[in-house]
MARVOVO-40195 format. One record per residue: residue number from 1; x, z, y of N, C-alpha, C in turn; residue in three letters. Coordinates in pm, 1 decimal, always signed. Each point is the difference from the previous one (the first is absolute). Example, Ala and Ser with C-alpha at 12.3 -4.5 7.8 and 13.67 -1.06 7.14 Angstrom:
BEGIN
resi;nc1;nc3;nc2;cac1;cac3;cac2;cc1;cc3;cc2;resn
1;+1319.0;+780.0;-569.0;-89.0;+0.0;+119.0;+90.0;+0.0;+120.0;ALA
2;-35.0;-72.0;+105.0;+82.0;+6.0;+119.0;-77.0;+73.0;+109.0;SER
END
This chain:
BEGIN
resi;nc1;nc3;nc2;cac1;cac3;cac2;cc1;cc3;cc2;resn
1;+2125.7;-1748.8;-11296.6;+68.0;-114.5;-58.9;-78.3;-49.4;-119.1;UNK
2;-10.9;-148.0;-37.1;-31.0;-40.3;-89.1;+107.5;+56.5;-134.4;UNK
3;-81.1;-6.7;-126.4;+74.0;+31.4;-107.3;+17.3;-164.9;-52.3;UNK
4;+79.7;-52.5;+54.0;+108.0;-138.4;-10.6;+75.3;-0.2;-176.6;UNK
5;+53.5;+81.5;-10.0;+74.4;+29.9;-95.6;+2.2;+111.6;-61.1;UNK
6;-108.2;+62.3;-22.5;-38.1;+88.8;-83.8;+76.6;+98.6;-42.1;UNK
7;+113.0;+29.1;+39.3;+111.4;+99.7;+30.2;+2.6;+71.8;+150.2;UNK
8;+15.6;-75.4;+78.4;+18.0;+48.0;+156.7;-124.5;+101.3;-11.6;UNK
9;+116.4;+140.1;+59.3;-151.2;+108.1;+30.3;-11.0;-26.5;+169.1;UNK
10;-82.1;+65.4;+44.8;-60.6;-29.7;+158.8;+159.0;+59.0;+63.1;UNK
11;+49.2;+146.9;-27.9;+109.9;+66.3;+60.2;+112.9;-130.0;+21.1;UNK
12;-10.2;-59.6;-107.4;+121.2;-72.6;+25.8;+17.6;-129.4;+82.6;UNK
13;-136.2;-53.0;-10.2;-53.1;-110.9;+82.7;-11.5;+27.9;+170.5;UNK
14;+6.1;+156.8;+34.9;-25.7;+7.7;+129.0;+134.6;+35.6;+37.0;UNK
15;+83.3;+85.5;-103.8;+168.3;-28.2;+61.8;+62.6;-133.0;+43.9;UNK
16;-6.7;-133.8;-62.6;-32.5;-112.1;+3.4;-64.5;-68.8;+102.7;UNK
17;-99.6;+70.4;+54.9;-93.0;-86.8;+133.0;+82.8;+47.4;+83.7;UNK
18;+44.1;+144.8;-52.9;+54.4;+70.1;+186.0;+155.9;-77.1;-25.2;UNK
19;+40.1;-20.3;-77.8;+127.7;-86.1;-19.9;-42.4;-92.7;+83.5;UNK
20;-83.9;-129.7;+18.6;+6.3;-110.1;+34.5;-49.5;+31.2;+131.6;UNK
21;-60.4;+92.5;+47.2;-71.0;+28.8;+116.5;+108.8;+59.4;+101.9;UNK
22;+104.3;+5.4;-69.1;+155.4;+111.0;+88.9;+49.0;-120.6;-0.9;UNK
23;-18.7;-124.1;-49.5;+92.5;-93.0;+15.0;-52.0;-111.2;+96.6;UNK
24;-122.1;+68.7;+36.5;-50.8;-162.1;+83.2;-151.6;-70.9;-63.4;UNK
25;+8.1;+32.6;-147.0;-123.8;-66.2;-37.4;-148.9;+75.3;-40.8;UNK
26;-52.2;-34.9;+150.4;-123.0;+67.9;-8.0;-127.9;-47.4;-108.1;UNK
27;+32.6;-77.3;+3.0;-104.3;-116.0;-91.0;-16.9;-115.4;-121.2;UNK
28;-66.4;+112.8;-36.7;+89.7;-78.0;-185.0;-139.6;+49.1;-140.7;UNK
29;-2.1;-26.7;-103.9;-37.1;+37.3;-64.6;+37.6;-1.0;-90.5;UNK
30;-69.7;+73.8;-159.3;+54.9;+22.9;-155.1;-53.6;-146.4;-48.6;UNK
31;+107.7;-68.5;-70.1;-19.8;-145.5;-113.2;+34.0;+50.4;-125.6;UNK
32;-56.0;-50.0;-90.5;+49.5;-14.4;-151.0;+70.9;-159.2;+39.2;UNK
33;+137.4;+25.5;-3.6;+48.0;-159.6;-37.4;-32.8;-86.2;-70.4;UNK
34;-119.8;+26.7;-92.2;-44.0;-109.4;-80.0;-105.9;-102.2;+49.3;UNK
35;-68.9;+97.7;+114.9;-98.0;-43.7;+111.3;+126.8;-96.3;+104.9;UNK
36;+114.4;-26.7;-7.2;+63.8;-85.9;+90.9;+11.4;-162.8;-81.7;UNK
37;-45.9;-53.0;+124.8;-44.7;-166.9;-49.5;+129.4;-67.9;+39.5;UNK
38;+66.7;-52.0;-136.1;+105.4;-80.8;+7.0;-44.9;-169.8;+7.6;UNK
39;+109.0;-44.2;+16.4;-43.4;-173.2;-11.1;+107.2;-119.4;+38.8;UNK
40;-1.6;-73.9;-113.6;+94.4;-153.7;+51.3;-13.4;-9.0;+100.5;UNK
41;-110.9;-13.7;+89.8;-25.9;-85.5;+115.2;+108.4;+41.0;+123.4;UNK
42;-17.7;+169.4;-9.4;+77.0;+102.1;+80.0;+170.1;-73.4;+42.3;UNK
43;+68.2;+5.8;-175.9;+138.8;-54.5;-32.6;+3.5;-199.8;+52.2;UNK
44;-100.5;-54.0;+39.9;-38.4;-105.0;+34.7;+27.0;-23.9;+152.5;UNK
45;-68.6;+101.9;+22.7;-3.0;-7.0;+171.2;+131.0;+53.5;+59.5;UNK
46;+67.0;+70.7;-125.4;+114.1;+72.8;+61.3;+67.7;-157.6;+10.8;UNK
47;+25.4;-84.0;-134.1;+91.6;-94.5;+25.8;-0.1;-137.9;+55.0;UNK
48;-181.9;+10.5;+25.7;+34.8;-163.8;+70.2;-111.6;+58.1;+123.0;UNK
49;-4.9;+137.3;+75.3;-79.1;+15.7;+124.1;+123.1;+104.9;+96.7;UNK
50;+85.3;+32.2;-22.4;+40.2;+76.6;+49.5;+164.2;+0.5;+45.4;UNK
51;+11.3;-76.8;+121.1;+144.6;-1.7;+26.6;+135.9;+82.8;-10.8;UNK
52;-35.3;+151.4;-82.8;+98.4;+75.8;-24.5;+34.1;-60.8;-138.1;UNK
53;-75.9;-82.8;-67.8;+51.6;-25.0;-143.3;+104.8;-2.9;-58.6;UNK
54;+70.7;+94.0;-95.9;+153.0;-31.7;+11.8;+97.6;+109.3;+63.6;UNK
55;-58.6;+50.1;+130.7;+60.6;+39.3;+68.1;+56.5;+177.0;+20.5;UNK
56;-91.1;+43.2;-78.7;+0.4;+151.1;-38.9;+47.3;+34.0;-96.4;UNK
57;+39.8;+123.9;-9.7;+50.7;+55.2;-143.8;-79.5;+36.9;-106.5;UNK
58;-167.2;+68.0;+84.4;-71.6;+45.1;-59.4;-141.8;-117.7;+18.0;UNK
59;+30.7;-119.4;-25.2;-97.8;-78.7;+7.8;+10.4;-120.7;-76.6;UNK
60;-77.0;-44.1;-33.4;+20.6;-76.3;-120.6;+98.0;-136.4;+64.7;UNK
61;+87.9;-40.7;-34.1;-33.6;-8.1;-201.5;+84.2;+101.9;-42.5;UNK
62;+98.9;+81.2;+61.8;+65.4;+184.3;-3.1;-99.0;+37.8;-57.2;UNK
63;-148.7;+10.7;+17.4;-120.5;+89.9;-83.0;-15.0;-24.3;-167.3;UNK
64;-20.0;+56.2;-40.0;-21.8;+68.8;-183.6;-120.2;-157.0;+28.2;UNK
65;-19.3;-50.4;-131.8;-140.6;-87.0;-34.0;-140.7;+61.9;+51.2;UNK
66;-86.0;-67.7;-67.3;-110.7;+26.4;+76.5;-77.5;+112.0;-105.0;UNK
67;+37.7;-1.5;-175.3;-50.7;-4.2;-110.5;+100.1;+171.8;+23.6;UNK
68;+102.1;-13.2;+55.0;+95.9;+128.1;+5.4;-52.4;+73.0;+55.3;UNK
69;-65.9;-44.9;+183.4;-45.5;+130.1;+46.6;-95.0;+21.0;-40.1;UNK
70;-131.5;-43.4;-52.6;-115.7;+56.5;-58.4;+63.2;+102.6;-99.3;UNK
71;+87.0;-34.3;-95.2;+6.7;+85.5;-65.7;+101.2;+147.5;+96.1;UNK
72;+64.6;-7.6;+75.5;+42.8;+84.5;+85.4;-119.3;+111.6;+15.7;UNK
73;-101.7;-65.6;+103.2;-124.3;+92.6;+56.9;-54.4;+81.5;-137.9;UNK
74;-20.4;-53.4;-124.3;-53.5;+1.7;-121.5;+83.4;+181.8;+0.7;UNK
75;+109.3;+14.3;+2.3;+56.7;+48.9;-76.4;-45.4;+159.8;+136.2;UNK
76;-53.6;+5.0;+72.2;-44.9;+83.6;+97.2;-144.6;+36.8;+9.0;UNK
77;-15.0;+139.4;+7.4;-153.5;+18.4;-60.5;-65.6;+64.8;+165.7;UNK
78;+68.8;+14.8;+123.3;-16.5;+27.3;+104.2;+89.7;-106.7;+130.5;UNK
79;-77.6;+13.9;+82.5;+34.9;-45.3;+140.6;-24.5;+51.3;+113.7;UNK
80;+58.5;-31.8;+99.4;-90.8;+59.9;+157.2;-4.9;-141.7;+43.3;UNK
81;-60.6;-78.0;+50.6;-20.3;-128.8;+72.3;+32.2;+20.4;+126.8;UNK
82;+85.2;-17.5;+66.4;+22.6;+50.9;+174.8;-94.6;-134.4;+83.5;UNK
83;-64.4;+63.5;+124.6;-7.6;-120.9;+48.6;+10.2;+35.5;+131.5;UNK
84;+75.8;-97.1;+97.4;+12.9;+43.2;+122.3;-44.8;-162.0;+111.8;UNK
85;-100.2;+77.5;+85.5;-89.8;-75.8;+103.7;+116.1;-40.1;+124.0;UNK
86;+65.3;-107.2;-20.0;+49.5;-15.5;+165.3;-28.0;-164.3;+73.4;UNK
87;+44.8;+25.2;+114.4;-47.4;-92.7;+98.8;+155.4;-1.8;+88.6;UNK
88;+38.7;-123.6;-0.3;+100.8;-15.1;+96.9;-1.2;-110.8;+92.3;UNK
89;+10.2;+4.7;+147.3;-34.6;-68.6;+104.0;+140.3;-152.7;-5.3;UNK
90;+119.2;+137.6;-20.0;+133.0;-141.3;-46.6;-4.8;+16.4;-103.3;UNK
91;-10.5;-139.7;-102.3;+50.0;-13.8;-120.0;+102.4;+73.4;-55.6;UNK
92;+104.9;-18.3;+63.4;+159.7;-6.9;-29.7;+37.9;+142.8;+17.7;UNK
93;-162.2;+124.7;+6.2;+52.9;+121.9;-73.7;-24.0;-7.2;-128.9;UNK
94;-75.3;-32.4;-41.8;-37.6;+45.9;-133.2;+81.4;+25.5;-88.8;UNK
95;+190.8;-114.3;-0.2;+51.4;+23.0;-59.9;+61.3;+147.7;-9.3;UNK
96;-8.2;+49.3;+164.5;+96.5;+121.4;-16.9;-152.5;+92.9;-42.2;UNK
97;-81.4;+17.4;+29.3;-123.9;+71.5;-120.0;+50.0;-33.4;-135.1;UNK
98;+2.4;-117.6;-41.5;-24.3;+19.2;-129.6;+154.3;+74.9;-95.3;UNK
99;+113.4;-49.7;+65.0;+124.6;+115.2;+11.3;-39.5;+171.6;-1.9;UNK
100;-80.6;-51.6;+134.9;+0.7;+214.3;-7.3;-99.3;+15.1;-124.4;UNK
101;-71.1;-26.4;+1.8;-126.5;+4.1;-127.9;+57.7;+10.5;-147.4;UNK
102;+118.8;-105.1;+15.4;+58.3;+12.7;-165.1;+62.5;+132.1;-10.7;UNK
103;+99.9;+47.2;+141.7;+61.5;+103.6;-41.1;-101.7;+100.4;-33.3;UNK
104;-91.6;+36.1;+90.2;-86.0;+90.9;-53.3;-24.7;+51.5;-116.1;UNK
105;-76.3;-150.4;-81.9;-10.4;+43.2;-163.2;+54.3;-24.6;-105.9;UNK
106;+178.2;-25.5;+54.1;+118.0;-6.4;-95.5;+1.4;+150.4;+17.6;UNK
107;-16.5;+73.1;+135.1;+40.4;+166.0;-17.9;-157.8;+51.3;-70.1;UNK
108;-99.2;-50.9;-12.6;-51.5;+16.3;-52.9;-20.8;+44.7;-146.2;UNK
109;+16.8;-139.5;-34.2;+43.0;-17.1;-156.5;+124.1;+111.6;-63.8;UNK
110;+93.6;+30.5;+72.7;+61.5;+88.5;-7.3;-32.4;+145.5;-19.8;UNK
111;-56.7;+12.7;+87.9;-59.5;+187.3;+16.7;-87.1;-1.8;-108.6;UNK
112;-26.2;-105.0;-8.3;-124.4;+36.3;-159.6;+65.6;-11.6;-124.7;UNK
113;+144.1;-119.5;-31.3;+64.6;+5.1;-74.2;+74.2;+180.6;-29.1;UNK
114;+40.6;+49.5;+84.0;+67.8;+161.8;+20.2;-124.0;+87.2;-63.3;UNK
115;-132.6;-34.6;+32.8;-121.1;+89.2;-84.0;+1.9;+3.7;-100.9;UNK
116;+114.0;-64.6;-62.7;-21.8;-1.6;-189.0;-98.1;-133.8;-20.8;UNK
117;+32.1;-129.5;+79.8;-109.0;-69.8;-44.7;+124.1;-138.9;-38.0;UNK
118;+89.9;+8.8;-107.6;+64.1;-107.1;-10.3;-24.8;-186.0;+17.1;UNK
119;-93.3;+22.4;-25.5;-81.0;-121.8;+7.4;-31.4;-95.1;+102.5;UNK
120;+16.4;+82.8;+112.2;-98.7;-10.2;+144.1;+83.5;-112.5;+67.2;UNK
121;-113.0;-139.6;+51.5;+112.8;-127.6;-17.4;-154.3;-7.8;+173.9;UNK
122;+101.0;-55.9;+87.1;-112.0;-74.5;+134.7;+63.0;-137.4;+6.5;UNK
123;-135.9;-29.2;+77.7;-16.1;-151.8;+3.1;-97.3;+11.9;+183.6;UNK
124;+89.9;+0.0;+80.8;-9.3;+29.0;+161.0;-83.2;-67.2;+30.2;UNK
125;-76.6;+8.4;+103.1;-111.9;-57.9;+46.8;+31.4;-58.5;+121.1;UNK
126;+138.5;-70.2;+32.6;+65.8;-28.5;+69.7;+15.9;-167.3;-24.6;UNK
127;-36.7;-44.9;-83.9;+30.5;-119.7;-66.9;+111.8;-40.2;-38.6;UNK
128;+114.8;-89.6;+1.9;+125.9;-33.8;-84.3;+77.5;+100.3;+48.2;UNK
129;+128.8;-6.3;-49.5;+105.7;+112.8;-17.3;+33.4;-54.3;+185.2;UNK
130;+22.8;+158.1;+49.5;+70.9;-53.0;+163.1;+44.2;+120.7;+7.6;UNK
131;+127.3;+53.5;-115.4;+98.5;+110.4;+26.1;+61.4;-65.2;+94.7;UNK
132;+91.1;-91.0;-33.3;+152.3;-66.9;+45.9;-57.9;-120.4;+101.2;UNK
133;+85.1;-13.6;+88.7;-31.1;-80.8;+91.5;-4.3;-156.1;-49.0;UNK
134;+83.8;-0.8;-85.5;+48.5;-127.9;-57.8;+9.0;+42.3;-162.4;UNK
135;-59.2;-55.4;-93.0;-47.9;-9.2;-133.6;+92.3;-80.2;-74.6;UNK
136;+58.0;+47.5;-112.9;+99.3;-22.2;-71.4;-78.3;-152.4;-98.1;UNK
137;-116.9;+26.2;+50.5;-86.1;-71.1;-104.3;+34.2;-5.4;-168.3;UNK
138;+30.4;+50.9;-68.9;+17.4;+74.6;-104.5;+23.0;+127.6;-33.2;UNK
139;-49.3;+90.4;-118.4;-2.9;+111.9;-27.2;+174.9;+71.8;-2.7;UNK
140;+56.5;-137.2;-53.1;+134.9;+119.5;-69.5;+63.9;-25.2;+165.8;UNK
141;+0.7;-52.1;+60.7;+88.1;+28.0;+132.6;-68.5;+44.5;+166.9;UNK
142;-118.8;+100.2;-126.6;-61.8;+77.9;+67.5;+66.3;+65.7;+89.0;UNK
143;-8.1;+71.6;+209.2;+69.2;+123.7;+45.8;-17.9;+86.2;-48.5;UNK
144;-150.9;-4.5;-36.5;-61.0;+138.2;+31.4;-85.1;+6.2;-149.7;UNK
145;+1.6;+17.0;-116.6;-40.0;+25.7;-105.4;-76.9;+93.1;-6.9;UNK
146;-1.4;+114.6;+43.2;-77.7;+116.5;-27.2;-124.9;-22.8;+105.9;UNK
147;+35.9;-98.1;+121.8;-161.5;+42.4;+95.1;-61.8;-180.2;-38.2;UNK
148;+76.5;-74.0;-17.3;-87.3;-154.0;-50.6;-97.2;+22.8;-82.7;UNK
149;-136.3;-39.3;+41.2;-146.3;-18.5;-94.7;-20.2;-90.4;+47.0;UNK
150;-109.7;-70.4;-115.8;-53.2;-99.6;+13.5;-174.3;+20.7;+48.4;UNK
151;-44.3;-132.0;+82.2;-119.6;+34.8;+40.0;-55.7;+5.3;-116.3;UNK
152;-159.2;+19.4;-13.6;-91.7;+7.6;-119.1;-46.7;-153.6;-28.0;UNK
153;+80.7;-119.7;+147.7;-53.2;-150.6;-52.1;+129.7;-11.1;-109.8;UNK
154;+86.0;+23.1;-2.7;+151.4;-52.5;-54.1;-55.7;+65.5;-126.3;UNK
155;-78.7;+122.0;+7.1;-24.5;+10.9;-178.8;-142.4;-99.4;-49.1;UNK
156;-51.0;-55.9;+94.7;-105.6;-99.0;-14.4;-104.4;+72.2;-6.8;UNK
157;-51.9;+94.5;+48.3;-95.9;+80.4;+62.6;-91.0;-120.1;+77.6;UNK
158;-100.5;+28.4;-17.4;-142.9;-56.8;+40.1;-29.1;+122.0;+106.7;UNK
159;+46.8;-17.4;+148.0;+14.9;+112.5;+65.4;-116.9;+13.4;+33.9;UNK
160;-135.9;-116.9;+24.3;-122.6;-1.1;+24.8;-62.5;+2.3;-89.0;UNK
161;-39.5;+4.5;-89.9;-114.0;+24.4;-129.0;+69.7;+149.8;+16.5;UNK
162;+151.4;+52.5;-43.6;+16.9;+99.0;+10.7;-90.7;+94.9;+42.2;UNK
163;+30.2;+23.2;+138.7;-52.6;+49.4;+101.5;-120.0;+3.1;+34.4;UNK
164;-75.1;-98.0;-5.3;-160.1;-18.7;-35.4;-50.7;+104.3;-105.0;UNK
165;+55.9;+23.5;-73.2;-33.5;+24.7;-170.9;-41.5;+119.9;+83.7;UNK
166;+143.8;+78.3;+80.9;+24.9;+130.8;+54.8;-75.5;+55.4;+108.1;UNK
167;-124.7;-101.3;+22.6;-78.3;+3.7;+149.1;+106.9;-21.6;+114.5;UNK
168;+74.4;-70.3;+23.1;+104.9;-6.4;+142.6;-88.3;-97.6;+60.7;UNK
169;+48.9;-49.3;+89.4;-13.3;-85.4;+90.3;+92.7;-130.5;+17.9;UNK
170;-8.3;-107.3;-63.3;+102.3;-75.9;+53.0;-46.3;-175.8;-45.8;UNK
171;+83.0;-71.3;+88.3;-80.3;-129.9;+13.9;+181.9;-63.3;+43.6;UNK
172;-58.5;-82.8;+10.7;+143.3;-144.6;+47.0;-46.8;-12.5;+151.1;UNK
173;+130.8;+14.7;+54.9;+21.6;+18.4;+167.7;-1.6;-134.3;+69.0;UNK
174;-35.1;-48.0;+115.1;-23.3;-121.5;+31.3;+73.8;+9.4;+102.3;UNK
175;+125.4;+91.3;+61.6;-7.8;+25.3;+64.7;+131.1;+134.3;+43.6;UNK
176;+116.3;+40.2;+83.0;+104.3;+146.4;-13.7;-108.5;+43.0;+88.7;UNK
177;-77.5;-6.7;+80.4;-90.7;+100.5;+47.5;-91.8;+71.3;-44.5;UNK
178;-2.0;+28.0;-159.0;-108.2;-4.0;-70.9;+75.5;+122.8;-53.6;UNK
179;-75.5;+135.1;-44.8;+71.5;+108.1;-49.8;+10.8;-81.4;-140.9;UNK
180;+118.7;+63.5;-72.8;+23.7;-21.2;-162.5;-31.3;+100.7;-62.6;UNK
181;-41.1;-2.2;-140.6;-24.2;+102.6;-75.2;+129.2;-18.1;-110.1;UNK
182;+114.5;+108.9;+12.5;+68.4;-11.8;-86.1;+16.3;+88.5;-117.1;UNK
183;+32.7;-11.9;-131.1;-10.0;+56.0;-106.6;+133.4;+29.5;-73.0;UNK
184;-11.2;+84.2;-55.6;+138.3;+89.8;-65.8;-20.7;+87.7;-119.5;UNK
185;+34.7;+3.2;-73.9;-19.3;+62.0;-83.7;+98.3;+114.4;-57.5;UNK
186;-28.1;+135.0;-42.5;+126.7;+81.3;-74.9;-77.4;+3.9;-109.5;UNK
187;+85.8;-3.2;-104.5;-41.3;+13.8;-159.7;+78.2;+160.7;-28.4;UNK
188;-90.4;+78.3;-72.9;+54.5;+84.3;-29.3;-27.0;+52.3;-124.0;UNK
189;+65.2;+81.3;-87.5;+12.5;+53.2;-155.6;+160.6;+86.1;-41.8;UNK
END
């Protein structure tokens, strides 16, 4: 493991991999959150490119400012970056992927929260919140409070410079036949 945060010893970083590796996520690496590229443009595209606008609990304009989540990541001196390679022939799975995917590293985030890691906050690599079939589209008349996260765009994550930074692989799809490279993040401390 990288020394990210200058606390994490290796023992604890590999309890941690085998955490995410029992949960599904084979492929990921160590971030210093300060290395995560925020940006207007992100909170931009959320509100005049993206037909969920509005429509989520955990998506803007429900999301913290843009000036908030930087300082959010700020306040985290470790990460695991998840990233998961898929390809779907029908579109119209992805949603139930990106469902199973959230539950994953809501139980995720969990088992690491129980390690003594109070802190430990995910951001699914699943893209917008798809607990509930139907979205309260606001936080307080949330179902499901404890498994709702927000993607890493709703915190205005620069999911590509990101990821670049991280050596991944990822580009703009021309195309649902085209594998996606999706990104997730657990913060932990």
């Amino acid at each position: 493991m990288h020394d990210v945060g200058g606390k994490m010893i290796k023992l604890v970083s590999k309890k941690i991999e085998r955490m995410a590796m029992e949960h599904g996520f084979i492929d990921f690496r160590w971030i210093n959150p300060r290395r995560i590229v925020t940006g207007n443009w992100v909170r931009m595209k959320c509100q005049f490119g993206c037909d969920g606008y509005g429509k989520g609990g955990c998506c803007p304009p429900e999301a913290p400012s843009v000036t908030d989540c930087r300082k959010f990541f700020d306040e985290y001196k470790v990460g695991l970056l998840l990233h998961c390679a898929v390809k779907f022939e029908n579109p119209l799975l992805r949603r139930r992927w990106s469902r199973a995917t959230q539950k994953k590293a809501v139980a995720l985030e969990r088992e690491v929260f129980l390690a003594d890691y109070p802190k430990a906050f995910v951001f699914p690599p699943g893209g917008p919140c798809r607990i509930c079939a139907s979205c309260s589209a606001n936080r307080r008349e949330c179902k499901n409070p404890y498994a709702a996260r927000p993607s890493l765009e709703a915190f205005a994550v620069d999911v590509y410079s990101t990821a670049r930074k991280m050596r991944y692989p990822i580009h703009v799809l021309k195309g649902y036949g085209e594998e996606m490279n999706r990104f997730g993040l657990l913060l932990v401390e």
